[in-house]
C-alpha positions in Angstrom: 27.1 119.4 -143.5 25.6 122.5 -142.9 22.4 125.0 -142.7 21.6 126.8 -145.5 22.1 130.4 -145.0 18.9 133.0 -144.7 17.4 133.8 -148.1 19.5 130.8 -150.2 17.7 128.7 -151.8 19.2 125.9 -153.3 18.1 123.1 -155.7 18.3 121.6 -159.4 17.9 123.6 -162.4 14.3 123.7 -163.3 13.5 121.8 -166.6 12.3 125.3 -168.2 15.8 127.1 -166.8 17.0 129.0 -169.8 19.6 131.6 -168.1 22.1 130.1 -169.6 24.0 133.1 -170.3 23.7 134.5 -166.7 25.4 131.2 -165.8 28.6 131.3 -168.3 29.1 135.2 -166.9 28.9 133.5 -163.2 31.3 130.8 -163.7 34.1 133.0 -166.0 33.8 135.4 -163.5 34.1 132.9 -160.0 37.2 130.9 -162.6 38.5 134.0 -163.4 41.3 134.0 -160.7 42.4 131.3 -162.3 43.8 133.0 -165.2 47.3 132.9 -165.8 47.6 130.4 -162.7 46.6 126.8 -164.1 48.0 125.4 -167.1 46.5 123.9 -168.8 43.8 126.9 -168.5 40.3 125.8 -167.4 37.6 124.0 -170.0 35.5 126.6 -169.3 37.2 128.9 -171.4 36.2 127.0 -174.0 32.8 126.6 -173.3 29.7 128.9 -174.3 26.5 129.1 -173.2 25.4 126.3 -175.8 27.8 124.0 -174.1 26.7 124.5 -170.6 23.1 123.5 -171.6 24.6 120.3 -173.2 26.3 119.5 -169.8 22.9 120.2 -168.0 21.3 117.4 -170.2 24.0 115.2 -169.1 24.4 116.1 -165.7 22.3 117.6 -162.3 22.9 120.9 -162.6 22.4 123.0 -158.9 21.6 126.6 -158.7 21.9 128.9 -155.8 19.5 132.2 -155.6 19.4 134.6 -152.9 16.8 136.1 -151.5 16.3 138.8 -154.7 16.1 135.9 -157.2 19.5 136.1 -157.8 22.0 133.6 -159.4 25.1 133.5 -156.8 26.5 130.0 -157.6 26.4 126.4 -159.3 27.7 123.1 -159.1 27.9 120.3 -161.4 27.2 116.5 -160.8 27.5 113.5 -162.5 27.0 110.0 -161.4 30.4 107.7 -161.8 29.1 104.7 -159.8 30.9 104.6 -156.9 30.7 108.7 -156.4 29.0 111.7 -157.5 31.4 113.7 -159.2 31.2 117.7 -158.4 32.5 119.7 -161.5 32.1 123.5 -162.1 31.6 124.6 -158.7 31.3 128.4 -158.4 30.1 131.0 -155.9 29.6 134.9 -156.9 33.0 136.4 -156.4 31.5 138.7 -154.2 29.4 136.3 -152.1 32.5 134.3 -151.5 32.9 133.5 -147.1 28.6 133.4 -147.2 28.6 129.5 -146.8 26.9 129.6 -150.7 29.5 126.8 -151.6 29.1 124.7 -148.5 25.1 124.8 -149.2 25.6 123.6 -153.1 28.0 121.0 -151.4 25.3 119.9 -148.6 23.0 119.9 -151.7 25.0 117.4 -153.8 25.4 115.2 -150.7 21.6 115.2 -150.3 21.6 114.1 -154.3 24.3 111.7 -153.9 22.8 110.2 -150.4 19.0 110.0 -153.0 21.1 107.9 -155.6 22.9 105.4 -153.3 25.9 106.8 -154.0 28.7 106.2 -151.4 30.6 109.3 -151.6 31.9 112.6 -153.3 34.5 113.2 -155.4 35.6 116.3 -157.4 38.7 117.4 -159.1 40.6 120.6 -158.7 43.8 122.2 -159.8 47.3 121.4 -158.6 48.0 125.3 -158.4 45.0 126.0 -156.7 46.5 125.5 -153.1 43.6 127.9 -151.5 40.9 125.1 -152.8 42.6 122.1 -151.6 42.6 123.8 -148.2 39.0 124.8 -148.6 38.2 121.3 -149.8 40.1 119.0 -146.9 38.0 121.4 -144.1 34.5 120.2 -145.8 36.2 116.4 -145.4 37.4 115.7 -148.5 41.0 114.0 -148.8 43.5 113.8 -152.2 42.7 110.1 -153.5 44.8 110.9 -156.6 46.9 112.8 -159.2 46.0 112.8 -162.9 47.8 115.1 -165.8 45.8 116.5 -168.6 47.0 114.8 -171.8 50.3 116.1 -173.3 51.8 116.9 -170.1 54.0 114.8 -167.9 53.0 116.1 -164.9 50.5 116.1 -162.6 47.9 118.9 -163.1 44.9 117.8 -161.0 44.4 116.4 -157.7 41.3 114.1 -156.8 39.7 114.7 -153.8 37.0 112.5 -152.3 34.3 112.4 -148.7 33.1 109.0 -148.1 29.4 109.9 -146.7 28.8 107.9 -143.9 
């Protein structure tokens, strides 16, 4: 998909990881945008640190450091079967446009290429208009509309890449 950039390393949360803090203020602040714009508003506000952890134990959770040691993005990944979902994807707000997100992509399609898995698959708002774009140039096209229970409306879109 693509190179890494210089001085980002990328790859699964060690066993000992215990930042779990540093990674709730990453992801409120890379989902803050979203604030006011998606309804319903985002799981995360309802998570805390405690939660996150939970979801690691359950899921392959993949950091992104630069060069200083520092945490400037996350994804989430969980096997369905026929694809490995991507959840919770976030880059440092201010690292955004440094290819951080297309390396944490690359990464999961290295761990979804390792499980046998055909393809990726993530979910993202319908108000988020700026991350379908973003999404359809790394390959990935809408598969599907789902509403979060009690609406009657669509309120995600499903996006998937087949890896060939």
């Amino acid at each position: 998909m693509t190179d890494t950039p210089p001085g980002l390393a990328v790859a699964p949360a060690p066993p000992d990881f215990a930042e779990w803090e540093a990674l709730l203020a990453l992801l409120r602040r890379a989902f803050a945008y979203m604030e006011g714009r998606v309804d319903p508003p985002s799981s995360l506000t309802r998570m805390d640190a405690a939660a996150l952890r939970d979801k690691a134990g359950a899921e392959a959770l993949l950091l992104a450091h630069d060069a200083a040691g520092g945490l400037v993005g996350c994804l989430f990944a969980a096997d369905r079967g026929n694809a490995l979902h991507i959840g919770k994807l976030a880059v440092e707000p201010a690292r955004q446009g440094e290819r951080i997100g297309a390396a944490l992509m690359a990464a999961a399609e290295a761990l979804a290429r390792g499980r046998g898995l055909p393809a990726l698959e993530l979910e993202t708002r319908v108000e988020l208009t700026g991350n379908h774009r973003a999404f359809a140039r790394m390959g990935f096209e809408t598969v599907g509309e789902s509403a979060h229970a009690g609406y009657d409306r669509p309120t995600s879109f499903t996006f998937r890449r087949a890896l060939d």
